[in-house]
VMD Tcl script that builds the backbone (N, CA, C; Angstrom):
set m [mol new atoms 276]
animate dup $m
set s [atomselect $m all]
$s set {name element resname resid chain x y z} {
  {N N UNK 1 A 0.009 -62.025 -8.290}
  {CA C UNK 1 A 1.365 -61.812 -7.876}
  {C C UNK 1 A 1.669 -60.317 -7.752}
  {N N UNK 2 A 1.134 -59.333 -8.591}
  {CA C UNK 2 A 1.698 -58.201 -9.083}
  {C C UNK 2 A 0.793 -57.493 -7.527}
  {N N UNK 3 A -0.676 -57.852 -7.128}
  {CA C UNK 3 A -1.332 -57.547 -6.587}
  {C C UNK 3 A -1.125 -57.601 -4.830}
  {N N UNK 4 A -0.195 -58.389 -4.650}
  {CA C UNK 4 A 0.054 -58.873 -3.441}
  {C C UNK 4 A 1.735 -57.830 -3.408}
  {N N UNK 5 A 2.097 -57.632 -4.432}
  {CA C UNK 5 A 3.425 -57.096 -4.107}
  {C C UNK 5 A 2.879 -55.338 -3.755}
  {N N UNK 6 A 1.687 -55.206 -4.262}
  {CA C UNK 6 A 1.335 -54.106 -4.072}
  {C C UNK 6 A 0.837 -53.613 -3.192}
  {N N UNK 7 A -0.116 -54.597 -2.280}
  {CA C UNK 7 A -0.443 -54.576 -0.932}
  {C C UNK 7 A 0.769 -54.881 0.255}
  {N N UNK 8 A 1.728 -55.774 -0.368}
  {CA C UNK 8 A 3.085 -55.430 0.731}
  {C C UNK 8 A 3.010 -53.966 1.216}
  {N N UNK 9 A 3.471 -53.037 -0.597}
  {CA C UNK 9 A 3.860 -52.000 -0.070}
  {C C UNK 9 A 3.145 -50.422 0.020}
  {N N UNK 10 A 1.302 -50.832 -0.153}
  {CA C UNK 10 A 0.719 -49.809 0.612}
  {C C UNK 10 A 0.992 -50.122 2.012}
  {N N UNK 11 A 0.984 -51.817 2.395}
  {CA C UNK 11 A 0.954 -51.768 3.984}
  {C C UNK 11 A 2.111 -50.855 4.695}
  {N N UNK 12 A 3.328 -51.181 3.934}
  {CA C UNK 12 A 4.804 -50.450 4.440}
  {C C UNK 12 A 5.021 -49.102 4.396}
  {N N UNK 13 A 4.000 -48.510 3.047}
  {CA C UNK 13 A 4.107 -47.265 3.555}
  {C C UNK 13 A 3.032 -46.268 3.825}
  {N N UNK 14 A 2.908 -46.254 5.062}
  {CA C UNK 14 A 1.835 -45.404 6.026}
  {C C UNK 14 A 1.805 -43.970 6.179}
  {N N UNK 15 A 1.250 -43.265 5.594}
  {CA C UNK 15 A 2.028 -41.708 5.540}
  {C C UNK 15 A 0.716 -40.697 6.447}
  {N N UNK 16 A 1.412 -39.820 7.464}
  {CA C UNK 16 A 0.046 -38.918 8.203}
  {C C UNK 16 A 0.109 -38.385 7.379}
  {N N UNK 17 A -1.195 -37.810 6.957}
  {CA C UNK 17 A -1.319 -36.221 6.675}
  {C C UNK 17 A -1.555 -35.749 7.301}
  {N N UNK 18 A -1.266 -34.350 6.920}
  {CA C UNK 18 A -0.736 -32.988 8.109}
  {C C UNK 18 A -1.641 -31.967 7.082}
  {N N UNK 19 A -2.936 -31.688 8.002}
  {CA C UNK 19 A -3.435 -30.415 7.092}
  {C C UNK 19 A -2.694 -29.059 7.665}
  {N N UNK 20 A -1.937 -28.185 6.452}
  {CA C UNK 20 A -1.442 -27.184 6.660}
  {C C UNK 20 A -2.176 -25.875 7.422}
  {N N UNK 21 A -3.345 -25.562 7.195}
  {CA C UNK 21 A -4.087 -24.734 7.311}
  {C C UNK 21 A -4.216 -24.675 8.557}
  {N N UNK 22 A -4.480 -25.857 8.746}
  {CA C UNK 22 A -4.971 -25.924 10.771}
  {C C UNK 22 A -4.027 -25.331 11.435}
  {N N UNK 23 A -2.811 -26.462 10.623}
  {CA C UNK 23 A -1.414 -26.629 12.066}
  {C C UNK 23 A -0.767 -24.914 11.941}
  {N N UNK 24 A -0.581 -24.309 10.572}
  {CA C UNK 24 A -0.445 -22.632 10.508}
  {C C UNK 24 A -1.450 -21.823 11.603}
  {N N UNK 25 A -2.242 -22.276 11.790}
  {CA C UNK 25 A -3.280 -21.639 12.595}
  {C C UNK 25 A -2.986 -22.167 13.985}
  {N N UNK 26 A -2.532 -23.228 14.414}
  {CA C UNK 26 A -2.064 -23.110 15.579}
  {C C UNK 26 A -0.654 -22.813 16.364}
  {N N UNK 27 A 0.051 -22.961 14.895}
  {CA C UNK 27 A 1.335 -22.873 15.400}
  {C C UNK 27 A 2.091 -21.349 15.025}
  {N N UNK 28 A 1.414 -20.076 15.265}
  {CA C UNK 28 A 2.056 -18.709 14.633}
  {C C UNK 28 A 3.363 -18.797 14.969}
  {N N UNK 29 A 4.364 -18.399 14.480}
  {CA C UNK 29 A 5.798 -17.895 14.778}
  {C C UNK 29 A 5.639 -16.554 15.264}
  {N N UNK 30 A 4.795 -15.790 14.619}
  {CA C UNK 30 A 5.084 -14.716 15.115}
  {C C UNK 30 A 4.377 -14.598 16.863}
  {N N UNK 31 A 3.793 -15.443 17.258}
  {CA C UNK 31 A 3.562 -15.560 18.138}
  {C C UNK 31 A 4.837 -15.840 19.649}
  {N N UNK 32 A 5.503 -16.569 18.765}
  {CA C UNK 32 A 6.882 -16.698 19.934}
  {C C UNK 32 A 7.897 -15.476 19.816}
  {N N UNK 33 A 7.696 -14.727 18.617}
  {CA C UNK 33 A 8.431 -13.752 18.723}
  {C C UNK 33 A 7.877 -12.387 19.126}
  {N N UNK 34 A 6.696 -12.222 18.667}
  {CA C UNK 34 A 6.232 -10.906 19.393}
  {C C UNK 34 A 5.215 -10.781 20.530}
  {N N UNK 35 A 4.844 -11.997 20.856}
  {CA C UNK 35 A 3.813 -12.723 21.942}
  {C C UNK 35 A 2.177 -12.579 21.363}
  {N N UNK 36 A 1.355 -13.136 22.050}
  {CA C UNK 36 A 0.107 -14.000 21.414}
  {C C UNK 36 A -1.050 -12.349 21.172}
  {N N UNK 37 A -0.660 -11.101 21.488}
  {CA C UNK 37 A -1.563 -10.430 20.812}
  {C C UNK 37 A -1.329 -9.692 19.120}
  {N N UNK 38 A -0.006 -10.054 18.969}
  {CA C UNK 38 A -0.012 -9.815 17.509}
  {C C UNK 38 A -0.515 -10.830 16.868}
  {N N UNK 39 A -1.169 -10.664 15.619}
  {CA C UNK 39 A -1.405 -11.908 14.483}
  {C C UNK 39 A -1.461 -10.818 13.201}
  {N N UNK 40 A -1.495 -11.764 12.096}
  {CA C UNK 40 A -1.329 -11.399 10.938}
  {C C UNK 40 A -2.064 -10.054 10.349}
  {N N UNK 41 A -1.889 -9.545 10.110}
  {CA C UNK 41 A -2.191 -8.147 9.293}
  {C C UNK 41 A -4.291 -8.707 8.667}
  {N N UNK 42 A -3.737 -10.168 7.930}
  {CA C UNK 42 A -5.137 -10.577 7.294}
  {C C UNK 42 A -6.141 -10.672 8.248}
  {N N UNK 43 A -5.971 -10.829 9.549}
  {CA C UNK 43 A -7.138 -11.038 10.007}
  {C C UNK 43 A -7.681 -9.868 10.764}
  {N N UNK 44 A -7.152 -8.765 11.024}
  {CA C UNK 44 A -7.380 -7.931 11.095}
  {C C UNK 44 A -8.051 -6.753 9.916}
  {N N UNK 45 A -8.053 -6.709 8.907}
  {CA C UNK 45 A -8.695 -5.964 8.168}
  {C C UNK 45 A -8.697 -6.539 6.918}
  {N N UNK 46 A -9.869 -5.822 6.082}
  {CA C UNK 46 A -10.933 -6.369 5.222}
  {C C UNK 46 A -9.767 -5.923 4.120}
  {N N UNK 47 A -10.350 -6.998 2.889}
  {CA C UNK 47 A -9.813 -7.326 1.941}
  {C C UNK 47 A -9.761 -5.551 1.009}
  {N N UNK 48 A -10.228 -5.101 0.864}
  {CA C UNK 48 A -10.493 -3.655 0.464}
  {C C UNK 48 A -9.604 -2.996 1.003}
  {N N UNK 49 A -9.738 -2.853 2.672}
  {CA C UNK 49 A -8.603 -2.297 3.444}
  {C C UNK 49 A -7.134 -2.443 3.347}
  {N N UNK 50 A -6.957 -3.640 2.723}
  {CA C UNK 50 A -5.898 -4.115 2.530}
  {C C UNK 50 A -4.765 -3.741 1.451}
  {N N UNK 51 A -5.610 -3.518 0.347}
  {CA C UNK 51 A -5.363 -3.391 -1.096}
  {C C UNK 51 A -5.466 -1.701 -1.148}
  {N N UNK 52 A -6.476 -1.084 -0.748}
  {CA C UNK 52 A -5.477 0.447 -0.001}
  {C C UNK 52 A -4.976 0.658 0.755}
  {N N UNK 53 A -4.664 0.224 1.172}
  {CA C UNK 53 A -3.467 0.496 2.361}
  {C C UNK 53 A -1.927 0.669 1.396}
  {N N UNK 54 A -2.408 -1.059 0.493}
  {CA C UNK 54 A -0.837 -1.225 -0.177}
  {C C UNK 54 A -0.772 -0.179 -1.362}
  {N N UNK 55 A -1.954 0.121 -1.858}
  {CA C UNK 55 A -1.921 1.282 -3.355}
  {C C UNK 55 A -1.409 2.433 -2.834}
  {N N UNK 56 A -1.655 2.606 -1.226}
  {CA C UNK 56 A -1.169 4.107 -0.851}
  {C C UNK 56 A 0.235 4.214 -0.274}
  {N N UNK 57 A 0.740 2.693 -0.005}
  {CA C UNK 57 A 1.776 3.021 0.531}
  {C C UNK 57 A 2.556 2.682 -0.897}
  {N N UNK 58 A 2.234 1.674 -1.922}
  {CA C UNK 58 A 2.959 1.776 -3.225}
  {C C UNK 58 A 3.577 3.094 -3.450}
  {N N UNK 59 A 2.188 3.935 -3.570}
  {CA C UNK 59 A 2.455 5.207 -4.687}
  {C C UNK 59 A 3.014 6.298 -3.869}
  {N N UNK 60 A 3.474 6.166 -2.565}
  {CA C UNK 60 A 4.151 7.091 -1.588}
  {C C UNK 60 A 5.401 6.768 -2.162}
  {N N UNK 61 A 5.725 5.154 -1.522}
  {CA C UNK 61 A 7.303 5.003 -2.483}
  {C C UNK 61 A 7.649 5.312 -3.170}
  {N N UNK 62 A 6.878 5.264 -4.229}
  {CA C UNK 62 A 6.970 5.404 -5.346}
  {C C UNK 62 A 7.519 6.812 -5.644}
  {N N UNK 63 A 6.936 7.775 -4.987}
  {CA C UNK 63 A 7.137 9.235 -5.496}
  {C C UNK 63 A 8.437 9.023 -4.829}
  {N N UNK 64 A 8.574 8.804 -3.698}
  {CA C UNK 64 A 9.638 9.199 -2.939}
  {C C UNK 64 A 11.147 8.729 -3.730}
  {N N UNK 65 A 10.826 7.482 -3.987}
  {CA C UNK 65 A 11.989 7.223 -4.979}
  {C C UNK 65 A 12.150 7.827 -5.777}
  {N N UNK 66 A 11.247 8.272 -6.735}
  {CA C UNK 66 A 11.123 9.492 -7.783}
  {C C UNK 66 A 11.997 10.366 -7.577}
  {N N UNK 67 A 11.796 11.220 -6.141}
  {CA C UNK 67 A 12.319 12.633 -5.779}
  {C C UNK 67 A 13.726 12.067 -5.615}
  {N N UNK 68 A 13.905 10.605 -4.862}
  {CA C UNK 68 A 15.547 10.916 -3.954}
  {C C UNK 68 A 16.571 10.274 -5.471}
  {N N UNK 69 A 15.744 9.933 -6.842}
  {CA C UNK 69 A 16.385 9.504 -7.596}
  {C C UNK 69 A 16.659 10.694 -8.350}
  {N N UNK 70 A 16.130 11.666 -8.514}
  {CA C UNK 70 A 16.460 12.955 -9.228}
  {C C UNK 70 A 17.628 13.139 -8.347}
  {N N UNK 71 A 17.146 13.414 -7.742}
  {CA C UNK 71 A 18.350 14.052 -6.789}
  {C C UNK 71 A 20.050 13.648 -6.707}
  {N N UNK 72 A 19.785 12.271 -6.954}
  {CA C UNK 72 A 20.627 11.246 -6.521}
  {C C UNK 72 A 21.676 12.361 -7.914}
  {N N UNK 73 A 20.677 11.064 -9.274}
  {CA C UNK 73 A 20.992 11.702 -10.618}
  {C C UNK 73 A 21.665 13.154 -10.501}
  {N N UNK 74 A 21.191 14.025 -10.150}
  {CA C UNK 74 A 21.477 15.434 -10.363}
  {C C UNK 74 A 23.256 15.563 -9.218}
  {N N UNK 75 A 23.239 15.225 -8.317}
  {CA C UNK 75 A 24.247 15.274 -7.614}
  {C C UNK 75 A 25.568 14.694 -8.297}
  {N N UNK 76 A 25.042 13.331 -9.040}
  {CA C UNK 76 A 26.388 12.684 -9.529}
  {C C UNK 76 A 26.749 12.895 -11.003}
  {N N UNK 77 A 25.425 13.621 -11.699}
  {CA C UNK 77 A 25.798 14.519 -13.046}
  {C C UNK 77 A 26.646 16.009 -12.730}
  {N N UNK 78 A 26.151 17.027 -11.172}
  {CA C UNK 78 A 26.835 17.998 -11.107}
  {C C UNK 78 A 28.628 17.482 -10.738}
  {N N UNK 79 A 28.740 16.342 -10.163}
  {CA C UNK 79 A 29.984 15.885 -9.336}
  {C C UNK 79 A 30.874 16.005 -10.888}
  {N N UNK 80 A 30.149 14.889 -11.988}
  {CA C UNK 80 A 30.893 14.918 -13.342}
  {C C UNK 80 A 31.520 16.295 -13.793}
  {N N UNK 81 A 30.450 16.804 -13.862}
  {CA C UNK 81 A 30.631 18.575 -14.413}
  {C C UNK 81 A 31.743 19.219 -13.499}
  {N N UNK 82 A 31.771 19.035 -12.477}
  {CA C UNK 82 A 32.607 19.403 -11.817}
  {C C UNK 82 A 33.907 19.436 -12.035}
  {N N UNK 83 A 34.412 18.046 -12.011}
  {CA C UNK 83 A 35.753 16.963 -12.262}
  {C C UNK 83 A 36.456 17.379 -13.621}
  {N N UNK 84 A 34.591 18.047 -14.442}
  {CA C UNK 84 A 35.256 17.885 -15.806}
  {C C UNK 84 A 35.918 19.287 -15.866}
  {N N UNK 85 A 35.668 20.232 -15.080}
  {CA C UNK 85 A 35.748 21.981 -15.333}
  {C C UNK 85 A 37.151 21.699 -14.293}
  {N N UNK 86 A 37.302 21.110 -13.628}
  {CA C UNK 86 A 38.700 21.019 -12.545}
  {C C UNK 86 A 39.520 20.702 -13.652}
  {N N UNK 87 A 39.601 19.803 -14.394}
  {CA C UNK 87 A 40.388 19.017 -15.058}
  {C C UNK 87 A 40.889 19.916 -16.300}
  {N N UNK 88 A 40.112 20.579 -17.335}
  {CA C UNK 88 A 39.879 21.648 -17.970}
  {C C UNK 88 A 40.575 22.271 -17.722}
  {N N UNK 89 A 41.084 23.326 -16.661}
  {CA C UNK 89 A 41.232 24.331 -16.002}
  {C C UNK 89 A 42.842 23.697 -14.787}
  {N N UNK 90 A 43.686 23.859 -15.603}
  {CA C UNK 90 A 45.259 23.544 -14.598}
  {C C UNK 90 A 45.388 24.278 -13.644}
  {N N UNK 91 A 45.040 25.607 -13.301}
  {CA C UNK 91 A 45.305 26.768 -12.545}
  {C C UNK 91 A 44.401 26.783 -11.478}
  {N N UNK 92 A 45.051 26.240 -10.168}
  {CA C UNK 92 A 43.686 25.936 -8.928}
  {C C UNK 92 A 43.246 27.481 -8.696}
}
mol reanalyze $m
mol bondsrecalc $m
mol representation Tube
mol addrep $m
């Protein structure tokens, strides 16, 4: 009994599979948006290449944020100092 209710409902439910890998490989997006000679960064260069590319562009950011965050810092600590010596001081 239990066996027949169970074959009802493999029969009823029929499911495709869809291998991802393929259908990604045929179906690029970036293909409709930038047309069929761009493709992904990966298939163009080696796994090594890859991983410096990103360490060098990391540690560029990286500084760069460094510098424009001093800066930032230093501008809105002198602005304080400022406000505070205006304020201090009644006589423009």
């Amino acid at each position: 009994m239990a066996d027949d209710r169970q074959e009802a409902e493999s029969e009823e439910e029929s499911y495709e599979v869809v291998d991802l890998t393929d259908y990604a490989r045929r179906h690029h997006w970036w293909s409709l948006v930038f047309g069929n000679n761009s493709g992904p960064i990966a298939e163009k260069y080696s796994v090594a290449t890859q991983i410096m590319m990103g360490g060098v562009t990391g540690w560029c950011s990286g500084y760069l944020f460094q510098r424009v965050g001093k800066i930032a810092a230093t501008a809105v600590g002198g602005g304080f100092l400022l406000l505070q010596v205006r304020w201090s001081n009644p006589y423009p």
